[in-house]
C-alpha positions as CSV (number, residue, x, y, z in Angstrom):
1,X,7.8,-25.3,18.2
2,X,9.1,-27.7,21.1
3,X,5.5,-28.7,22.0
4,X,4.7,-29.0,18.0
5,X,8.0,-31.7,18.2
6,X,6.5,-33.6,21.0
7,X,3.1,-34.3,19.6
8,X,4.7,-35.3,16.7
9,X,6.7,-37.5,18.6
10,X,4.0,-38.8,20.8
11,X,1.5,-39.7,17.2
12,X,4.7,-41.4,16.4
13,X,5.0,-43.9,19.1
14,X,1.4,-44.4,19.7
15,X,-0.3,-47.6,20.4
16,X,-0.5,-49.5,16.6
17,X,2.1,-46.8,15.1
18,X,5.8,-46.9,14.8
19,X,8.9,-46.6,12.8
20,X,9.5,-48.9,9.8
21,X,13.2,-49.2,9.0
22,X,13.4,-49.4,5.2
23,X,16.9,-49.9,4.9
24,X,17.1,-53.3,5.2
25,X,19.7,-55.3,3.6
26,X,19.4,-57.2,0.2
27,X,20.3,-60.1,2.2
28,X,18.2,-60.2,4.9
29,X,15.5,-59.0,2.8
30,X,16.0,-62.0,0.6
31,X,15.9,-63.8,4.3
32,X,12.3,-62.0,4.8
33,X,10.9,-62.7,1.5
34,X,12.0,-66.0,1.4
35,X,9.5,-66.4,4.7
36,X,6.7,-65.2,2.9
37,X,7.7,-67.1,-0.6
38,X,8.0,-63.8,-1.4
39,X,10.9,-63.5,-5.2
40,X,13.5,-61.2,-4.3
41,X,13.8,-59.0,-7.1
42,X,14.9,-55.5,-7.2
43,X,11.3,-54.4,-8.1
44,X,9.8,-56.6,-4.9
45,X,12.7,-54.8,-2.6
46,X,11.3,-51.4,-4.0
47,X,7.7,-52.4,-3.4
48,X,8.5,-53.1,-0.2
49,X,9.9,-50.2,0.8
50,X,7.6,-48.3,-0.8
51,X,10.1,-46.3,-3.4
C-alpha cells in the first residue's frame, strides 16, 4: 500500500500535473475573473471550480 501511495504521489507532481486549489475566495476570485473579463456570479465561481 506505501508504494501504491508513492506512485500516486509521484503522477501527482509530474511534469504538466499538479494540484488546483478550488477554494479560492469570492474575492480574489472576483480579482481573477475580473483579469480575464470574466462576470463573477455564483454560477461562473461553480464553473470554475468544477462543482
Amino acid at each position: 500500500m506505501n508504494r501504491d501511495l508513492e506512485n500516486l504521489a509521484a503522477l501527482l507532481v509530474a511534469n504538466g500535473k499538479g494540484i488546483l486549489a478550488a477554494d479560492e475566495t469570492v474575492p480574489t476570485l472576483t480579482k481573477r475573473f475580473d483579469t480575464l473579463v470574466i462576470s463573477s456570479t455564483e454560477q461562473s465561481r461553480r464553473d470554475w471550480r468544477g462543482d
